[in-house]
PDB file with one MODEL, atoms N, CA, C and O in Angstrom:
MODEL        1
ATOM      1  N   UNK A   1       0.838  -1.182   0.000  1.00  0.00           N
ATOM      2  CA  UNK A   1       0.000   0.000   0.000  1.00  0.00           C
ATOM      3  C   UNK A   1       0.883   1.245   0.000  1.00  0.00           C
ATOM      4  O   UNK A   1       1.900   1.279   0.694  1.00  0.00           O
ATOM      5  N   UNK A   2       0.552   2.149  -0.679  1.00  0.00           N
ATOM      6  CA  UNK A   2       1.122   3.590  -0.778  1.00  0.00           C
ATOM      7  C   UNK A   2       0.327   4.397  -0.173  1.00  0.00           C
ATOM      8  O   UNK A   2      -0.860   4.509  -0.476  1.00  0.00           O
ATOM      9  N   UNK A   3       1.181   5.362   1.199  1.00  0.00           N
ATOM     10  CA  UNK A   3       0.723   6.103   1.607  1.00  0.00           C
ATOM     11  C   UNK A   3      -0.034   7.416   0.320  1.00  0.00           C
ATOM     12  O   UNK A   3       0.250   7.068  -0.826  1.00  0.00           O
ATOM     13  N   UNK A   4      -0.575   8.269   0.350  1.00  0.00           N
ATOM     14  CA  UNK A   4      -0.712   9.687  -0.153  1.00  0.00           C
ATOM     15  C   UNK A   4      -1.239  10.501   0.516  1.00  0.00           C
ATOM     16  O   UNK A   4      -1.909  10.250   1.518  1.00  0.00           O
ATOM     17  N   UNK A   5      -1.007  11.630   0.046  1.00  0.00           N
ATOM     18  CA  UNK A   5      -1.153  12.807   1.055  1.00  0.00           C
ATOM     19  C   UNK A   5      -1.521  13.904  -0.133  1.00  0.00           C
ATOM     20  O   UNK A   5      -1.129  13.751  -1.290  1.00  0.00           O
ATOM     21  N   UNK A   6      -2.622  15.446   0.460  1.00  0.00           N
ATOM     22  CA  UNK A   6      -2.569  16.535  -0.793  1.00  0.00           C
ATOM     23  C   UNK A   6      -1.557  17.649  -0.722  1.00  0.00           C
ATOM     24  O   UNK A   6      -1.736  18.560   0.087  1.00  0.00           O
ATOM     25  N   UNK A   7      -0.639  17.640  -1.414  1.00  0.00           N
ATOM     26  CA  UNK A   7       0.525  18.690  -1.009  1.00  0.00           C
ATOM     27  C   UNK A   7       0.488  19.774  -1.567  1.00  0.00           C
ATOM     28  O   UNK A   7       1.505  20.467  -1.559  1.00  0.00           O
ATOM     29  N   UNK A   8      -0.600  20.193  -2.158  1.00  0.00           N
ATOM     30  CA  UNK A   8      -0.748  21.366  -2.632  1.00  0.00           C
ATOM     31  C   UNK A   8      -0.794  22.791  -1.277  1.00  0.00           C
ATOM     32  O   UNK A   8      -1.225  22.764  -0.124  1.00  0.00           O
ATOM     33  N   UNK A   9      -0.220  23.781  -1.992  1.00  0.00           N
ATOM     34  CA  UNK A   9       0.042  24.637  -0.833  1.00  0.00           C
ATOM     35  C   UNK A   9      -1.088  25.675  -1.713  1.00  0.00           C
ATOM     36  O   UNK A   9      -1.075  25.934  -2.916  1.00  0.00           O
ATOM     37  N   UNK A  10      -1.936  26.096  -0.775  1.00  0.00           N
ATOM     38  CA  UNK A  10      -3.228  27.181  -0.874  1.00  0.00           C
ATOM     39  C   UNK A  10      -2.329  28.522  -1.753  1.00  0.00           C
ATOM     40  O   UNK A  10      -1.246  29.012  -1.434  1.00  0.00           O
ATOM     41  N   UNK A  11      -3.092  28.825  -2.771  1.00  0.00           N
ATOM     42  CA  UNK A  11      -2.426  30.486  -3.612  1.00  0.00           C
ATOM     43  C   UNK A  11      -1.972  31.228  -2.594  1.00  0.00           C
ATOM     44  O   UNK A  11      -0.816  31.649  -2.646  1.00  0.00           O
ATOM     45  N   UNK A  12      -2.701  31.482  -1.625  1.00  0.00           N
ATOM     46  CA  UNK A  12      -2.092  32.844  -0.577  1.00  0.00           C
ATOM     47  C   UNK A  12      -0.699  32.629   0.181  1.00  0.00           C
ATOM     48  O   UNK A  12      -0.039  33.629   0.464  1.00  0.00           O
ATOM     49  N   UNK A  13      -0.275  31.470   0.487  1.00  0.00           N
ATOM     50  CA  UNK A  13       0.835  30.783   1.133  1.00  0.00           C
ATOM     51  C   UNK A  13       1.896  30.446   0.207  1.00  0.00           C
ATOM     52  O   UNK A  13       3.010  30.139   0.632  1.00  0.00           O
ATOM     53  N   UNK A  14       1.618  30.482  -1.073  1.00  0.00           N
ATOM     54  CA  UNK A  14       3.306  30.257  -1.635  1.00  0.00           C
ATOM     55  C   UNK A  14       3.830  31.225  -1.525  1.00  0.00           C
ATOM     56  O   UNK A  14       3.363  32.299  -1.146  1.00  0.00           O
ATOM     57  N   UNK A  15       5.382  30.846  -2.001  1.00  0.00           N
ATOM     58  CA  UNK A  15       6.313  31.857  -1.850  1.00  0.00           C
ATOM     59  C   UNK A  15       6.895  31.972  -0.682  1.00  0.00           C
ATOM     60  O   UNK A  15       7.707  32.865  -0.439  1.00  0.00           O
ATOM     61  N   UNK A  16       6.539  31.088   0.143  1.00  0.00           N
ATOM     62  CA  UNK A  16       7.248  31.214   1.633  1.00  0.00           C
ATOM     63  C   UNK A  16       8.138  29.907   1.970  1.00  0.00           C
ATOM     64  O   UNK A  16       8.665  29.777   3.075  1.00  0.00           O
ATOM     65  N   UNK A  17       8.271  28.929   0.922  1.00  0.00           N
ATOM     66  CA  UNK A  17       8.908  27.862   1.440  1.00  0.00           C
ATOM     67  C   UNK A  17       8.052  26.779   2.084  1.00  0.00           C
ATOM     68  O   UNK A  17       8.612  25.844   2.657  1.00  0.00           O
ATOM     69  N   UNK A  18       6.965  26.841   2.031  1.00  0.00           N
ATOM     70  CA  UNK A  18       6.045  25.518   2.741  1.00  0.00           C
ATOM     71  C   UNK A  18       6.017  24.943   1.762  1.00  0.00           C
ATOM     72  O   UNK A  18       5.490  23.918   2.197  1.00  0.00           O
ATOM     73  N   UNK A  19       6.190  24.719   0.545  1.00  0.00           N
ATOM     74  CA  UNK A  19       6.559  23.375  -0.389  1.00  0.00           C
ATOM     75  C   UNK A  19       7.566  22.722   0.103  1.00  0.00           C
ATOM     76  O   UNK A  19       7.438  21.504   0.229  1.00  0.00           O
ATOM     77  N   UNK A  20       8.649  23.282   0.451  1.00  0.00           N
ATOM     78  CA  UNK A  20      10.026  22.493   0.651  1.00  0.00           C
ATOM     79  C   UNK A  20       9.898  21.869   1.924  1.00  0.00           C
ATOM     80  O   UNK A  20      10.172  20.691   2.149  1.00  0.00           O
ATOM     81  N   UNK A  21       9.328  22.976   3.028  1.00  0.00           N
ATOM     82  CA  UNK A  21       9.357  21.925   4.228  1.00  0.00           C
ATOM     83  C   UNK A  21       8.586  20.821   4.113  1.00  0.00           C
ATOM     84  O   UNK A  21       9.130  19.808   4.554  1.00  0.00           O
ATOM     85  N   UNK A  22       7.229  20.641   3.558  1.00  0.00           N
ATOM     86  CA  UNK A  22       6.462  19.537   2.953  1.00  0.00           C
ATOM     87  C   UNK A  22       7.077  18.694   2.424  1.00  0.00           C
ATOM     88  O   UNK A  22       6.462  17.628   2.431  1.00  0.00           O
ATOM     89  N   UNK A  23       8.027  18.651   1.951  1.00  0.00           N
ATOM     90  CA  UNK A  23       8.834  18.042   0.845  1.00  0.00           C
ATOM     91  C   UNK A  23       9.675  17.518   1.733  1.00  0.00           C
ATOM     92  O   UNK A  23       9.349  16.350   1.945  1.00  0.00           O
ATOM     93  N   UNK A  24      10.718  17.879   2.425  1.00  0.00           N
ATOM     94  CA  UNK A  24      11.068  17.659   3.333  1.00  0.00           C
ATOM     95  C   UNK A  24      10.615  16.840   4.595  1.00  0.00           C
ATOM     96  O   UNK A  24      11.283  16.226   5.426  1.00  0.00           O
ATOM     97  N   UNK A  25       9.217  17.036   4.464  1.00  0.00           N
ATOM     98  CA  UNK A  25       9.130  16.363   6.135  1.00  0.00           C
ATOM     99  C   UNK A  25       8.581  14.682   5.079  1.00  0.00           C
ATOM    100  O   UNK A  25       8.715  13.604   5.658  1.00  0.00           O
ATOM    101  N   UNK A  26       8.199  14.694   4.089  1.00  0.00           N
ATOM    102  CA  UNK A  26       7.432  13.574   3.349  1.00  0.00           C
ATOM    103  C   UNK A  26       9.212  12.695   3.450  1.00  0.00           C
ATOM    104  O   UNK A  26       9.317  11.483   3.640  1.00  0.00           O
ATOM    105  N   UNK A  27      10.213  13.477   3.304  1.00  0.00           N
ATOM    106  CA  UNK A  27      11.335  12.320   2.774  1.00  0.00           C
ATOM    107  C   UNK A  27      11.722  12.005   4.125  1.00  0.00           C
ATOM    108  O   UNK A  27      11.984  10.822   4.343  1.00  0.00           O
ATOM    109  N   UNK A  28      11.819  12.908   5.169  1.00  0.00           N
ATOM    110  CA  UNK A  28      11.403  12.562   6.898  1.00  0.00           C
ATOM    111  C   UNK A  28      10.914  11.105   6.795  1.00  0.00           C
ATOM    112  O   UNK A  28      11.574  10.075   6.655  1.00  0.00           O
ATOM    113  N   UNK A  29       9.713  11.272   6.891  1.00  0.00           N
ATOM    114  CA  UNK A  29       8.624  10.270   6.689  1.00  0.00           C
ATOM    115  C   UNK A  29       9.045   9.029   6.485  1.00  0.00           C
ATOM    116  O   UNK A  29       9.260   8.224   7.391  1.00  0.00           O
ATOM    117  N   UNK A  30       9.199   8.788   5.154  1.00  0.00           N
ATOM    118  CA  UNK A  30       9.824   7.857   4.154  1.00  0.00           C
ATOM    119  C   UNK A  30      10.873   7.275   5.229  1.00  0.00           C
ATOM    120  O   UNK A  30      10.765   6.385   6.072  1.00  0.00           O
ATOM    121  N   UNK A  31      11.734   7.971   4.933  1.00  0.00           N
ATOM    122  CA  UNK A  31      13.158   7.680   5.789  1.00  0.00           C
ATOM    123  C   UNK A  31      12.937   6.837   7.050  1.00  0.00           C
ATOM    124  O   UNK A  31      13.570   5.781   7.012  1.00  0.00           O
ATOM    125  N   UNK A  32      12.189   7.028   8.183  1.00  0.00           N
ATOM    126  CA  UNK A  32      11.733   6.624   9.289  1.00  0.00           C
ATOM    127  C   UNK A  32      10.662   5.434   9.150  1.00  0.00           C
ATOM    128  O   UNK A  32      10.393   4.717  10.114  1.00  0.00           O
ATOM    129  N   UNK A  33      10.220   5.312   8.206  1.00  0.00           N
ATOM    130  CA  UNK A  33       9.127   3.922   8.041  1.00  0.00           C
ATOM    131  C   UNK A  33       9.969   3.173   6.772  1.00  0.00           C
ATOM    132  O   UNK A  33       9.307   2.380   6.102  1.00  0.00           O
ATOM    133  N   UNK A  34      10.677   3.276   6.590  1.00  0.00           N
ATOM    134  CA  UNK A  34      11.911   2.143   5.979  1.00  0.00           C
ATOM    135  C   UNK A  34      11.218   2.187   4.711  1.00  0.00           C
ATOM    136  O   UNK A  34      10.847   1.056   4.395  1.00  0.00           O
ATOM    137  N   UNK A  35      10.960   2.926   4.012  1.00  0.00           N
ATOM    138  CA  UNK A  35      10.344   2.906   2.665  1.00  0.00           C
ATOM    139  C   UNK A  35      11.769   3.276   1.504  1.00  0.00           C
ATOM    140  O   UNK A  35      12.678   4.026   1.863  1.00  0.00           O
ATOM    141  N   UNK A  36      11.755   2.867   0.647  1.00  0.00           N
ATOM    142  CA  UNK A  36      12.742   2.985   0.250  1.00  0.00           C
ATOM    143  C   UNK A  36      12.978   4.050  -1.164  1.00  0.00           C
ATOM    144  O   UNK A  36      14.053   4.501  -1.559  1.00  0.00           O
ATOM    145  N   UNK A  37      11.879   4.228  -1.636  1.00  0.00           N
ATOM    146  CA  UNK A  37      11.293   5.838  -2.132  1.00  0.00           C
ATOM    147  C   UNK A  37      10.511   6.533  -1.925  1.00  0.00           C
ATOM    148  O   UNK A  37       9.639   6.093  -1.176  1.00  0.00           O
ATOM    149  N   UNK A  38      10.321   8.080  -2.464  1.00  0.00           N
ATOM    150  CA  UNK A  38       8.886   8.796  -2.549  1.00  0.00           C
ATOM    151  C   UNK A  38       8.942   8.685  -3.810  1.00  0.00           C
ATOM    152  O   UNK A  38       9.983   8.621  -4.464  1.00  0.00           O
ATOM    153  N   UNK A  39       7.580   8.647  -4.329  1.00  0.00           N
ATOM    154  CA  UNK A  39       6.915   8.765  -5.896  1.00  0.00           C
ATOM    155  C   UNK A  39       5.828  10.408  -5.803  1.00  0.00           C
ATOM    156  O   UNK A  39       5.006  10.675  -4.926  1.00  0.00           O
ATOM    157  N   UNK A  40       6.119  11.068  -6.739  1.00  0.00           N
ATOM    158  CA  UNK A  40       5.474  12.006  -7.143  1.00  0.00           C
ATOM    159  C   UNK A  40       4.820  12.062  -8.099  1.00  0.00           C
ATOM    160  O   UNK A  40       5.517  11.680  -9.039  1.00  0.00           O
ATOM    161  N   UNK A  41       3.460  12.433  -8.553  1.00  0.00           N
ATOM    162  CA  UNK A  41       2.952  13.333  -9.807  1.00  0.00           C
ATOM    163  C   UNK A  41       2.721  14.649  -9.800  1.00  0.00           C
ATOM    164  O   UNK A  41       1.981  15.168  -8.964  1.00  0.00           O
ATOM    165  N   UNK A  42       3.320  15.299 -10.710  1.00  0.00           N
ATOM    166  CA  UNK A  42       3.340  16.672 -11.073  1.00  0.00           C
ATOM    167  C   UNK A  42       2.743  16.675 -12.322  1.00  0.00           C
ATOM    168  O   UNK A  42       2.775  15.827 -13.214  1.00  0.00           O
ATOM    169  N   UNK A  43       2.055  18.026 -12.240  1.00  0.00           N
ATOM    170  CA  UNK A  43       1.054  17.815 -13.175  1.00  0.00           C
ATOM    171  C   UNK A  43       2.190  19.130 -14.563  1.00  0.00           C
ATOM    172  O   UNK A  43       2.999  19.964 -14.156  1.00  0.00           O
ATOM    173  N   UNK A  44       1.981  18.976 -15.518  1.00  0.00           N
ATOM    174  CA  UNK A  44       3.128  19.436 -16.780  1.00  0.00           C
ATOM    175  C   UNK A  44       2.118  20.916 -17.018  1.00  0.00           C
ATOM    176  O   UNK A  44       0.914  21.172 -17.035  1.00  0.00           O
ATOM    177  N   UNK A  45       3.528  21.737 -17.195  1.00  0.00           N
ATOM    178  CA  UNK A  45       3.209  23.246 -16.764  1.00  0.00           C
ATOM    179  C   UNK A  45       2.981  23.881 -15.507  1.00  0.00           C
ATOM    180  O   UNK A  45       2.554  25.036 -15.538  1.00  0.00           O
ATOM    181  N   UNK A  46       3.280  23.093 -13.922  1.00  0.00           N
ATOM    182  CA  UNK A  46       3.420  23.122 -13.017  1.00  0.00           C
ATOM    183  C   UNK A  46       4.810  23.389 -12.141  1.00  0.00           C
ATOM    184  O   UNK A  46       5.476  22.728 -11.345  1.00  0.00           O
ATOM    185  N   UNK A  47       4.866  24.445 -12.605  1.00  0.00           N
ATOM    186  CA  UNK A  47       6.861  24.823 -12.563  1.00  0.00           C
ATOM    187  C   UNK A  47       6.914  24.902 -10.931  1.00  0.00           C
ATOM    188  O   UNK A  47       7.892  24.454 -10.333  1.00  0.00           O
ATOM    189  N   UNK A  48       5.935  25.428 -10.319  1.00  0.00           N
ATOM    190  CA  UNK A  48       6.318  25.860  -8.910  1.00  0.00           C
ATOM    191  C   UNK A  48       5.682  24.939  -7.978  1.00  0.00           C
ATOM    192  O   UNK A  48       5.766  25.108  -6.761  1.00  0.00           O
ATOM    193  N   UNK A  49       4.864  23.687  -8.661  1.00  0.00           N
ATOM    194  CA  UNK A  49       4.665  22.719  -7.243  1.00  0.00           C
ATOM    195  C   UNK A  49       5.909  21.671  -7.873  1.00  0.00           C
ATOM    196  O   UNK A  49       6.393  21.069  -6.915  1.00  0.00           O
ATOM    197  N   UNK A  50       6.496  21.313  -9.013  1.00  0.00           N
ATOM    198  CA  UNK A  50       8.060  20.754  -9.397  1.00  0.00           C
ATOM    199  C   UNK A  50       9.036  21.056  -8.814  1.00  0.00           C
ATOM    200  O   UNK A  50       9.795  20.138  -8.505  1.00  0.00           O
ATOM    201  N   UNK A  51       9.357  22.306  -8.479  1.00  0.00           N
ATOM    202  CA  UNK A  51      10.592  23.210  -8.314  1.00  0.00           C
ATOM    203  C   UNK A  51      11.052  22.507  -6.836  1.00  0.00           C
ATOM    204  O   UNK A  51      12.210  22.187  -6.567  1.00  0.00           O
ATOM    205  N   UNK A  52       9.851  22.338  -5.920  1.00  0.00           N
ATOM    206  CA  UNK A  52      10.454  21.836  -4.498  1.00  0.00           C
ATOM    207  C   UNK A  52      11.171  20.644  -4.955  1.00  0.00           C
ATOM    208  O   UNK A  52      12.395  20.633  -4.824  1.00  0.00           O
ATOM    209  N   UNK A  53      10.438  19.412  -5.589  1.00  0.00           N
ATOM    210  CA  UNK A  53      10.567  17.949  -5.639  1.00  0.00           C
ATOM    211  C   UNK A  53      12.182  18.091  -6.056  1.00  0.00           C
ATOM    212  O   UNK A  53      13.063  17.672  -5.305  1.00  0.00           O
ATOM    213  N   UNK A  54      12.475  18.743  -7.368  1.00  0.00           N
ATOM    214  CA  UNK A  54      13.821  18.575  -8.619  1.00  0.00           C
ATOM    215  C   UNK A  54      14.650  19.008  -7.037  1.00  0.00           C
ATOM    216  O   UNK A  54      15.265  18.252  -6.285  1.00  0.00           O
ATOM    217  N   UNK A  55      14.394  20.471  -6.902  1.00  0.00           N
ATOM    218  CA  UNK A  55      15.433  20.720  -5.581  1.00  0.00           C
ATOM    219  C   UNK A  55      15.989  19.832  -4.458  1.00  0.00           C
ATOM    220  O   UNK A  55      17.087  19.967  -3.918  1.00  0.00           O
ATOM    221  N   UNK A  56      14.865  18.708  -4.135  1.00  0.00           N
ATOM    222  CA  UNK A  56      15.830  18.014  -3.229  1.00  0.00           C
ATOM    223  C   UNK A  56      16.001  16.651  -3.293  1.00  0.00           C
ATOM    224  O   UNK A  56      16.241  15.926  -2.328  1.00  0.00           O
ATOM    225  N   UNK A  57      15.836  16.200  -4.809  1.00  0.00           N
ATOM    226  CA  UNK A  57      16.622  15.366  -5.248  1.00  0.00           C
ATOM    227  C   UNK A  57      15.843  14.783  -6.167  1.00  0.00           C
ATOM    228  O   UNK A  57      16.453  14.008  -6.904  1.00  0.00           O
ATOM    229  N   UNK A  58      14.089  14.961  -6.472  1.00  0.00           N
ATOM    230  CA  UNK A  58      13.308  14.032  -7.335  1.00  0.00           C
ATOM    231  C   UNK A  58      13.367  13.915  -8.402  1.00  0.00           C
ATOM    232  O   UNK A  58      12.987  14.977  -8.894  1.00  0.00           O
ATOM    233  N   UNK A  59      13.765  12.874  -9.539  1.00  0.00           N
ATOM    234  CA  UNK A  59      13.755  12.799 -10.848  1.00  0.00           C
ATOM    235  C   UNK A  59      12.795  12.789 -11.483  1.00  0.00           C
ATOM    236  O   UNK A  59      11.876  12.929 -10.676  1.00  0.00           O
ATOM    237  N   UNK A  60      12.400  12.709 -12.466  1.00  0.00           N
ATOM    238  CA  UNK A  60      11.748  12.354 -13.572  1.00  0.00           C
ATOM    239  C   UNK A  60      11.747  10.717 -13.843  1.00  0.00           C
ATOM    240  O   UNK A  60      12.700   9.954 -13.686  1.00  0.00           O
ATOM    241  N   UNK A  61      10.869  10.505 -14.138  1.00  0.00           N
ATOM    242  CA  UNK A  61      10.780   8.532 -14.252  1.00  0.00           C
ATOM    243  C   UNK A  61      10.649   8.768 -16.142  1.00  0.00           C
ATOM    244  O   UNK A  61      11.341   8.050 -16.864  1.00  0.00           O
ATOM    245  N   UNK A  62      10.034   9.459 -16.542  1.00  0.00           N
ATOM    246  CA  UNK A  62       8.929   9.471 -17.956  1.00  0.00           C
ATOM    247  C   UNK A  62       7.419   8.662 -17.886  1.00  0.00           C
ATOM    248  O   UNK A  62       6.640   8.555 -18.834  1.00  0.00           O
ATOM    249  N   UNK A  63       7.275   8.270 -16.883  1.00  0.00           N
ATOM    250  CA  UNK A  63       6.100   7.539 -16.752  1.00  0.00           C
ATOM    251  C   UNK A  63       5.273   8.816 -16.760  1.00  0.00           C
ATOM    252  O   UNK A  63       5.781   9.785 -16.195  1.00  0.00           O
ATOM    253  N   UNK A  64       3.888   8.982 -17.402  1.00  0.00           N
ATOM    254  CA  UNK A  64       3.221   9.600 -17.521  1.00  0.00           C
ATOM    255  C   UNK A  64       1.512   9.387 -17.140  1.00  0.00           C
ATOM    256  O   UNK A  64       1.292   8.214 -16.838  1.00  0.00           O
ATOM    257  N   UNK A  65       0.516  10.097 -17.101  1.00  0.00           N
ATOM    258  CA  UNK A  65      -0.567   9.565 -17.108  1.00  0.00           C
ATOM    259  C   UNK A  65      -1.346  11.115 -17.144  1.00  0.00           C
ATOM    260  O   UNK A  65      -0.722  12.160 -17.328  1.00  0.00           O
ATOM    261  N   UNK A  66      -2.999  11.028 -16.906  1.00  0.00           N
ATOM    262  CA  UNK A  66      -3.726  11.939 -16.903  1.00  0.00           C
ATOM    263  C   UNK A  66      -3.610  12.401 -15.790  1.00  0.00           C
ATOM    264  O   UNK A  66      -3.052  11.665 -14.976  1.00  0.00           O
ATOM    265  N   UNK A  67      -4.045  13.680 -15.343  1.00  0.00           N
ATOM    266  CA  UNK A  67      -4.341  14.065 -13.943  1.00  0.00           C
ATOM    267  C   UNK A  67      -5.449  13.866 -13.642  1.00  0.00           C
ATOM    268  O   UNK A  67      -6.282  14.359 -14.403  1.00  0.00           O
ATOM    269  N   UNK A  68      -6.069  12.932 -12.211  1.00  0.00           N
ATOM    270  CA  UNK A  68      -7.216  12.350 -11.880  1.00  0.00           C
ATOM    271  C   UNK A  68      -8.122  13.421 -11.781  1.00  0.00           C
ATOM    272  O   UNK A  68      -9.195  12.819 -11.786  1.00  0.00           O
ATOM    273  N   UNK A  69      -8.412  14.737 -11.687  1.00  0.00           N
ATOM    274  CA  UNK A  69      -9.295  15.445 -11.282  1.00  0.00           C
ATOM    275  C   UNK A  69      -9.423  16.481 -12.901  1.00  0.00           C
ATOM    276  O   UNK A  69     -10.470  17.102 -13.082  1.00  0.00           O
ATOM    277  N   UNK A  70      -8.411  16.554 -13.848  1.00  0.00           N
ATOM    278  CA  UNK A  70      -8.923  16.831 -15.293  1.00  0.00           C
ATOM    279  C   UNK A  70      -7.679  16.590 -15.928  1.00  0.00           C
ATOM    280  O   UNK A  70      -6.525  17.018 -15.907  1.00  0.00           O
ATOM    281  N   UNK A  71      -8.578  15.477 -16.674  1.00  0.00           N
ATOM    282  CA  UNK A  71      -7.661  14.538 -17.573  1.00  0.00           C
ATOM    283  C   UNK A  71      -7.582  15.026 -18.892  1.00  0.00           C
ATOM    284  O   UNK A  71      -7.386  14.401 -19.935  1.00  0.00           O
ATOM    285  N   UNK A  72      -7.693  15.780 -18.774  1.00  0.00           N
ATOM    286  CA  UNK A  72      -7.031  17.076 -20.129  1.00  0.00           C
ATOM    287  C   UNK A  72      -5.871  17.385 -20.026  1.00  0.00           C
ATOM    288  O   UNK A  72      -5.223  17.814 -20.981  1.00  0.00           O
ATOM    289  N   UNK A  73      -5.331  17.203 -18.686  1.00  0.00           N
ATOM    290  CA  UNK A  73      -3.525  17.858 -18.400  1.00  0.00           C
ATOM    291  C   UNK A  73      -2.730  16.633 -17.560  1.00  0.00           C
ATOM    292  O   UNK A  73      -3.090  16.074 -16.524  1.00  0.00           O
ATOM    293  N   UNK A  74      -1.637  16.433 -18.296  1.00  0.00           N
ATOM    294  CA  UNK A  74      -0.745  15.490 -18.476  1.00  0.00           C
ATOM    295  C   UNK A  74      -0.118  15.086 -16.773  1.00  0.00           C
ATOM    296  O   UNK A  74      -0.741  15.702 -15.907  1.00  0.00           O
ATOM    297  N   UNK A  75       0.783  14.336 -16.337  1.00  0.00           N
ATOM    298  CA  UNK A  75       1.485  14.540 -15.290  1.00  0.00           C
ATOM    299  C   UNK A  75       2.844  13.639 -15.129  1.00  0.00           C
ATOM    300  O   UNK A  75       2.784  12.437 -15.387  1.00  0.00           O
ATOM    301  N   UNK A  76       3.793  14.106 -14.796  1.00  0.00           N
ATOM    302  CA  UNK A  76       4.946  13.320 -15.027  1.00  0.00           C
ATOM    303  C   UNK A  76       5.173  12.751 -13.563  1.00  0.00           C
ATOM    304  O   UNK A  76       5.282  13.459 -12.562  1.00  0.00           O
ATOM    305  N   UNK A  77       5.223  11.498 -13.586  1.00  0.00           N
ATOM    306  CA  UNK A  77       6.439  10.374 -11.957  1.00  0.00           C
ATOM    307  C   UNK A  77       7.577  11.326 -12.164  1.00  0.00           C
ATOM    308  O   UNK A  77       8.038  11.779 -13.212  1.00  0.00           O
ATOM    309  N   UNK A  78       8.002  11.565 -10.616  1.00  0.00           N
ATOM    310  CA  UNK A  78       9.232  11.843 -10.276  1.00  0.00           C
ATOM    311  C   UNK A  78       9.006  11.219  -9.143  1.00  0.00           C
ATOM    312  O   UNK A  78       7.963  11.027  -8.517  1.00  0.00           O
ATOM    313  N   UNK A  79      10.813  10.730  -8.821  1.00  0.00           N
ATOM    314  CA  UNK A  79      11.105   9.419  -7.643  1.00  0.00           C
ATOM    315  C   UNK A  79      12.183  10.027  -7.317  1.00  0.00           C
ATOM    316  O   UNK A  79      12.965  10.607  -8.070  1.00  0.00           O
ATOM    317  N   UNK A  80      12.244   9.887  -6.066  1.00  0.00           N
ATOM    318  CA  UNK A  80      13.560  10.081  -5.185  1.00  0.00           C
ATOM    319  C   UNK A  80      13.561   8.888  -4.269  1.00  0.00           C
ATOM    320  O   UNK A  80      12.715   8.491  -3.468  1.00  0.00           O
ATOM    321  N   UNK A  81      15.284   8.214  -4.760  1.00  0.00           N
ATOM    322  CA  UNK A  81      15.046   7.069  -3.806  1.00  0.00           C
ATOM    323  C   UNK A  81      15.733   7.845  -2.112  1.00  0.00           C
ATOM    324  O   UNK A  81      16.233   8.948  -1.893  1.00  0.00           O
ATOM    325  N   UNK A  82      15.476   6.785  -1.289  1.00  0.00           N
ATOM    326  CA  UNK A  82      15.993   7.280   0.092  1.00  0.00           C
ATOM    327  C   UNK A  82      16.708   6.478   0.729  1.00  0.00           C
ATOM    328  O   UNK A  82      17.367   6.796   1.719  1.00  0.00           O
ATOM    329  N   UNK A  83      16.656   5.308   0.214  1.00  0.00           N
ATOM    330  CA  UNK A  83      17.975   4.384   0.944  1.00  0.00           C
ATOM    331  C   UNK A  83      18.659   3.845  -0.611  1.00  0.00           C
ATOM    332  O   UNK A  83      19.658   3.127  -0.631  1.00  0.00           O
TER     333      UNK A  83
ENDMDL
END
């Protein structure tokens, strides 16, 4: 089973770094329940909920799919392993 969580940070609150600590506390997380990656979807044209993930270490897989809530816009896997 895969945990998930909504990491979207509310319009009025970006710009302050609560992506990264989010980001941060998820590889926390990971790290401490012996999981041995995080998996991401980012949805394409989404430069500033990406920008945390690439920053602290998440790749790109190329695995692709729709975005579940409008499947009109694309979304790319990014993985960061942790052990």
């Amino acid at each position: 089973m895969r945990p998930k969580a909504d990491d979207r940070v509310r319009p009025g609150l970006r710009g302050h770094g609560i992506g990264h600590l989010l980001v941060t506390e998820v590889i926390d997380w990971t790290r401490e329940n012996r999981w041995s990656q995080v998996e991401r979807q980012v949805a394409d044209g989404n430069g500033a909920a990406r920008r945390p993930f690439v920053r602290k270490g998440f790749e790109p897989t190329g695995q692709r799919q729709p975005l579940p809530r409008n499947p009109a816009v694309d979304t790319e896997m990014l993985v960061r392993k942790v052990f």
